[in-house]
C-alpha positions as CSV (number, residue, x, y, z in Angstrom):
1,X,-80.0,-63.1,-3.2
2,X,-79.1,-59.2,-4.0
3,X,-76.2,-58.6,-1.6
4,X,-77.5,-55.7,0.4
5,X,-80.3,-57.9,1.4
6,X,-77.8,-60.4,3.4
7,X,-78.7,-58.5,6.5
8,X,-82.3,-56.8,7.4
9,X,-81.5,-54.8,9.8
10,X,-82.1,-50.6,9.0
11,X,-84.0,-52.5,5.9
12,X,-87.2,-50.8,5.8
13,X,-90.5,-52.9,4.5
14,X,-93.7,-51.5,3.7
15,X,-96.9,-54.1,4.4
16,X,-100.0,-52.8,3.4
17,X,-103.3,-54.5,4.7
18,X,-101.0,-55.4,7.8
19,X,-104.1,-56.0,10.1
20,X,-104.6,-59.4,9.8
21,X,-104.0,-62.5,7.8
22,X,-101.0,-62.7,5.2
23,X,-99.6,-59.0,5.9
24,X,-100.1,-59.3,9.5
25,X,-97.8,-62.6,9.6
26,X,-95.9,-60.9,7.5
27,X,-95.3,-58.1,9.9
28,X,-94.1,-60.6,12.7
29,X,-92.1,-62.7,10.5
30,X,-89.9,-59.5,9.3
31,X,-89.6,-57.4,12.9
32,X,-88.6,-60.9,14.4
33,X,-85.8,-61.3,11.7
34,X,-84.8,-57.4,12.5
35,X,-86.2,-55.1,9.6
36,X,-87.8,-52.1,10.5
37,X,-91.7,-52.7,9.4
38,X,-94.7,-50.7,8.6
39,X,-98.0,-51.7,8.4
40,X,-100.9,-50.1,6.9
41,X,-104.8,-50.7,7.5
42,X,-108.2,-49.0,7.5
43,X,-109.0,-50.4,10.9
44,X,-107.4,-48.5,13.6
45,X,-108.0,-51.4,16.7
46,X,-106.9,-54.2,14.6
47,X,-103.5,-51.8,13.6
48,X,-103.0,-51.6,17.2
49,X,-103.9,-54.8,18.5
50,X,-100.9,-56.1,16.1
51,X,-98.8,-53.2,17.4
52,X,-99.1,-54.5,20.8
53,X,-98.1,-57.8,20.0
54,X,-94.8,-56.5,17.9
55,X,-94.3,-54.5,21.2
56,X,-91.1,-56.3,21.7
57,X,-89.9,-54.5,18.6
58,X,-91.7,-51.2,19.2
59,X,-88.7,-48.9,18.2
60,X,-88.9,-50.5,14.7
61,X,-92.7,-50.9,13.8
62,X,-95.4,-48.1,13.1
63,X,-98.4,-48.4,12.0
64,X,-100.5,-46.0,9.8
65,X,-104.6,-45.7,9.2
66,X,-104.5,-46.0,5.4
67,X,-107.1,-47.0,2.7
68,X,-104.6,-47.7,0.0
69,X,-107.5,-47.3,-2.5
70,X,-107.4,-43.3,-1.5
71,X,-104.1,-41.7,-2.9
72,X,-103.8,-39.0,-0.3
73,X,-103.9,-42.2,2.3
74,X,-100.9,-43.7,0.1
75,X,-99.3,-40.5,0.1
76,X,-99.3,-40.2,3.8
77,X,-98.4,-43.3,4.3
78,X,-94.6,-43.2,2.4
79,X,-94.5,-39.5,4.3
80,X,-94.4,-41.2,7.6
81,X,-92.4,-44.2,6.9
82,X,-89.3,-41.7,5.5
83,X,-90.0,-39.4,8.1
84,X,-89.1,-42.6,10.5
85,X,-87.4,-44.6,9.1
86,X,-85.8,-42.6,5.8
87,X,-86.2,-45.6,3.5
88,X,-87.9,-48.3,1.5
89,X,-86.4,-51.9,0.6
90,X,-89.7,-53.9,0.1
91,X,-93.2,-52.6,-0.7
92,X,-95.8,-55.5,0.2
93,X,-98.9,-55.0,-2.0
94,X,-101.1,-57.0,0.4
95,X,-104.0,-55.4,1.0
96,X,-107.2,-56.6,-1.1
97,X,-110.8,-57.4,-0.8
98,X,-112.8,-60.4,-2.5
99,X,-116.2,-60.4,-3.9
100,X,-118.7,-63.2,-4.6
101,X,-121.4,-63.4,-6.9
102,X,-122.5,-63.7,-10.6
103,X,-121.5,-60.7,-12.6
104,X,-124.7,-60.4,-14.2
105,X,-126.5,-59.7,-10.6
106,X,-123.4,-57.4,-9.4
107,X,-124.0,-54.4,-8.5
108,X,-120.8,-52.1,-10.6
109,X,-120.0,-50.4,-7.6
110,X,-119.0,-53.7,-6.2
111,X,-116.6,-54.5,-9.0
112,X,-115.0,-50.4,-8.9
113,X,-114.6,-50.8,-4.9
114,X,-112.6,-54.3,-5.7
115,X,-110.2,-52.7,-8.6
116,X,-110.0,-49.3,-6.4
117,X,-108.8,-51.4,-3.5
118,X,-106.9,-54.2,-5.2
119,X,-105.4,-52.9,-8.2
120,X,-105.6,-49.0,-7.6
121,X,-104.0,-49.4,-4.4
122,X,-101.0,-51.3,-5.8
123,X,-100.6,-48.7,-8.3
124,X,-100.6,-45.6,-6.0
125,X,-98.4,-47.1,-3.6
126,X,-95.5,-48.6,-6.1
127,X,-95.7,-45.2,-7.7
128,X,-95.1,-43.7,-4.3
129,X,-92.1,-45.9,-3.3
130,X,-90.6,-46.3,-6.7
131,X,-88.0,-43.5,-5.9
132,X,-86.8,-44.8,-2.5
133,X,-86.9,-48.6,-4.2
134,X,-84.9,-47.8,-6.9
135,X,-82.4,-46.2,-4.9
136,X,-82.2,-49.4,-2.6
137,X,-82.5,-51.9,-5.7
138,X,-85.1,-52.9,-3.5
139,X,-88.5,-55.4,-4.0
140,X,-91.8,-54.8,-5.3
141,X,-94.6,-57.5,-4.2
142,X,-97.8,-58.1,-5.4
143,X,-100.0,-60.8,-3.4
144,X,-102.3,-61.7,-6.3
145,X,-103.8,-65.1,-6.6
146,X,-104.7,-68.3,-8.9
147,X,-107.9,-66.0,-9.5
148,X,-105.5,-63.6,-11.3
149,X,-104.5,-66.7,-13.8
150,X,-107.6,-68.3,-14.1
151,X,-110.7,-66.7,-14.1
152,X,-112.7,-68.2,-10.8
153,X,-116.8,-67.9,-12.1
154,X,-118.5,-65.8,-9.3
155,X,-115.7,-63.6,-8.7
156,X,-115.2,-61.2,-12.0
157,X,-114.1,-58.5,-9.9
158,X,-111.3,-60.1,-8.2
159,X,-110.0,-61.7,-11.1
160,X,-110.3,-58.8,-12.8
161,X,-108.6,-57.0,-10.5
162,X,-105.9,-59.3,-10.2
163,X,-105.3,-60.4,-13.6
164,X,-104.4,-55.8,-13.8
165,X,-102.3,-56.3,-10.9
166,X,-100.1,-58.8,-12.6
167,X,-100.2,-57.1,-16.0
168,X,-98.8,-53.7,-14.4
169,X,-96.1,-55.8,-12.4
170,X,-94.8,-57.6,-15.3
171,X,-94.6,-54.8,-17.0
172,X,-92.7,-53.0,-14.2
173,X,-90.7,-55.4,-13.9
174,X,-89.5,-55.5,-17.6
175,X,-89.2,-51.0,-17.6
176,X,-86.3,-51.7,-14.9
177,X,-85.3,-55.1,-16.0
178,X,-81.5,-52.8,-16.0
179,X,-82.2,-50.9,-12.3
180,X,-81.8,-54.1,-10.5
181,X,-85.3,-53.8,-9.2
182,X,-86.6,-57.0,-7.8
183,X,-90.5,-57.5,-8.8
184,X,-92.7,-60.8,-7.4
185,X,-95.9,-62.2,-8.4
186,X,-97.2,-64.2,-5.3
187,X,-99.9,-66.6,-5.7
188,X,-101.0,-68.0,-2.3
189,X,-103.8,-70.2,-3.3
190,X,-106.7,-70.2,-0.8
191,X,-105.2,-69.0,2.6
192,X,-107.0,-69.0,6.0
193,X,-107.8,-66.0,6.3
194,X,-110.5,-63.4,7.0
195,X,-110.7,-62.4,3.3
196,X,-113.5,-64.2,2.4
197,X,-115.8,-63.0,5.6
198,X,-115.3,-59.8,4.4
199,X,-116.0,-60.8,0.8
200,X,-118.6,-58.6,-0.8
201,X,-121.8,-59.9,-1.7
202,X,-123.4,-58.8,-5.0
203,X,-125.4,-56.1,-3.4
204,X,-121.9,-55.0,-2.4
205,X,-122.7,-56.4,1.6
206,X,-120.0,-58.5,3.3
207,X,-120.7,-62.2,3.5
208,X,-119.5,-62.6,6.8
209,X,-119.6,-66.8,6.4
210,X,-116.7,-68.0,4.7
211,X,-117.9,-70.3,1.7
212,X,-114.9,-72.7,2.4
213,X,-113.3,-75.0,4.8
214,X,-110.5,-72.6,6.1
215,X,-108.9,-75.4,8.4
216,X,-108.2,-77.3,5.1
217,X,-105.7,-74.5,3.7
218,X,-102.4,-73.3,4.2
219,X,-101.8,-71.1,7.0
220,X,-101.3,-66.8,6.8
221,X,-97.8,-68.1,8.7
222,X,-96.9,-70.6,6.1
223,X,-97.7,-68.5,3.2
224,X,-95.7,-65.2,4.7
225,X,-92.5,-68.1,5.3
226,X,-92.8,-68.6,1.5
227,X,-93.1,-65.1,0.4
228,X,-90.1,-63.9,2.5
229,X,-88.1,-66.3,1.1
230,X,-89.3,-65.5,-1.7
231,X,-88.6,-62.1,-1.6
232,X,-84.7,-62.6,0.3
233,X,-83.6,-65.0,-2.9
234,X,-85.4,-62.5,-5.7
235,X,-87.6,-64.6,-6.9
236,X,-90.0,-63.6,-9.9
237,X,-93.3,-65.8,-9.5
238,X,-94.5,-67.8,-6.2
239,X,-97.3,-69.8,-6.6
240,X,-98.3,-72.1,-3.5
241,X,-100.2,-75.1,-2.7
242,X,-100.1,-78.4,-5.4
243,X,-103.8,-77.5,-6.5
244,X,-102.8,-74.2,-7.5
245,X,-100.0,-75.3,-9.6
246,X,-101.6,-78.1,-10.8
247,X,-104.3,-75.3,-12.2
248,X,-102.0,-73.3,-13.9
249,X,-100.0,-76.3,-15.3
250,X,-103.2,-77.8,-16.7
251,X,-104.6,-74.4,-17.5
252,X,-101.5,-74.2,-20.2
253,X,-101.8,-77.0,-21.8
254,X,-106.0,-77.5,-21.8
255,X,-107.7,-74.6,-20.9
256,X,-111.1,-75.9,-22.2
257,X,-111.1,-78.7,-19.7
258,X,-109.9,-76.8,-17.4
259,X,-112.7,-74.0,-17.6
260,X,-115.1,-77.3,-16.8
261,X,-113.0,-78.7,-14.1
262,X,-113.0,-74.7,-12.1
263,X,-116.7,-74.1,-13.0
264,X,-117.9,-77.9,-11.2
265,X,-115.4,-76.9,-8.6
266,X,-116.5,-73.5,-8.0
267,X,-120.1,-74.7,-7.9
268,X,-119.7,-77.1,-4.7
269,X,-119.2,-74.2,-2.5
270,X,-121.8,-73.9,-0.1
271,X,-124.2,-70.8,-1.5
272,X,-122.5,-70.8,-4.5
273,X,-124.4,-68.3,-7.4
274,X,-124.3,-70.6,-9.8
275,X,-124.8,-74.3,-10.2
């Protein structure tokens, strides 16, 4: 644990997609503990519904209408949080959209919207903070996903997109290996969550039905526990739930079985493009 993290309080963190799911639990979990938070989202009502219930802590929460796939968005966004606040400790890459379908009936646009949102967004807003996180030997966190360590069959844009996102951290991570900048890769697994409701279709429409049990998986509460923990001890990778370690750890060693093994399980899901 870096020693001026012993204490959150004046600690400024930056959660973007902090509407719902992971970065809204997120939001609670770090204004409870006494960190001044800002959340970001394209959705005005749910930005304020989670501002009212952080209303307890309204002197240290704002919230700002973003699209972190829009760099003037990003831009405004660290404007207003050092115009508040005057600092950044932790910038929570959150915010992402999922996609399903086969890519050889996806629309493009569908797979430029995912790495605009997902892998664009991360980009524009570390570049952004990069100033005011160097100065605090702050964190940099990226919520990527198995998907961005094993290609899931149905979802080449979010893999895609994810796979980038954990290339361009890595490689942050190494340029400042000697600033004392603190990078994590966070892996969640599949988290209850609206994500896949929202996941575009091939055509590029939301599916609105999620494709999987979402009572079977870990909660957004359980998973924001591990990440700031995660983030208070430094750590460099987090990857959650047994399955998903289990698929890396057999993913190393045979990746040809493996490829079989994800392709039968990716096929079960209800709908799925492929059988």
């Amino acid at each position: 644990m870096h020693p001026n993290f012993t204490s959150l309080k004046n600690k400024t963190v930056l959660i973007t997609g902090g509407s719902s799911g992971i970065g809204k639990a997120l939001a609670m979990r770090y204004a409870k503990s006494g960190a001044n938070v800002v959340i970001t989202g394209r959705d005005e009502v749910k930005l304020t519904s989670v501002l009212n219930e952080l209303s307890e802590f309204r002197n240290n929460v704002i919230a700002v209408v973003a699209d972190v796939s829009v760099f003037e968005d990003c831009e405004k966004v660290m404007s207003e949080t050092i115009q508040k606040f005057g600092n950044i400790d932790v910038l929570i890459n959150n915010a992402g959209i999922s996609m399903r379908g086969l890519f050889a009936d996806t629309n493009l646009e569908v797979i430029r919207k995912l790495m605009d949102t997902n892998f664009w967004g991360t980009v524009y807003c570390t570049k952004l903070a990069l100033p005011y996180l160097l100065q605090s030997e702050g964190s940099v966190v990226g919520v990527s996903s198995i998907a961005g360590k094993k290609g899931l069959p149905g979802r080449t844009g979010y893999s895609a997109s994810k796979f980038a996102i954990e290339g361009f951290l890595e490689t942050l991570r190494i340029e400042n290996f000697k600033n004392n900048l603190h990078v994590l890769v966070a892996c969640p697994g599949f988290t209850a969550s609206a994500i896949r409701q929202s996941s575009l279709g091939a055509d590029g429409k939301p599916q609105q039905e999620s494709p999987r049990d979402e009572n079977s998986m870990m909660s957004a509460d359980e998973v924001a526990e591990k990440i700031f923990v995660a983030v208070k001890y430094r750590k460099r990778d987090l990857v959650l739930t047994f399955n998903g370690k289990l698929t890396l750890w057999l993913n190393k060693f045979f990746p040809s079985m493996m490829d079989k093994i994800v392709y039968n399980h990716m096929s079960k899901e209800p709908g799925s493009p492929f059988k």
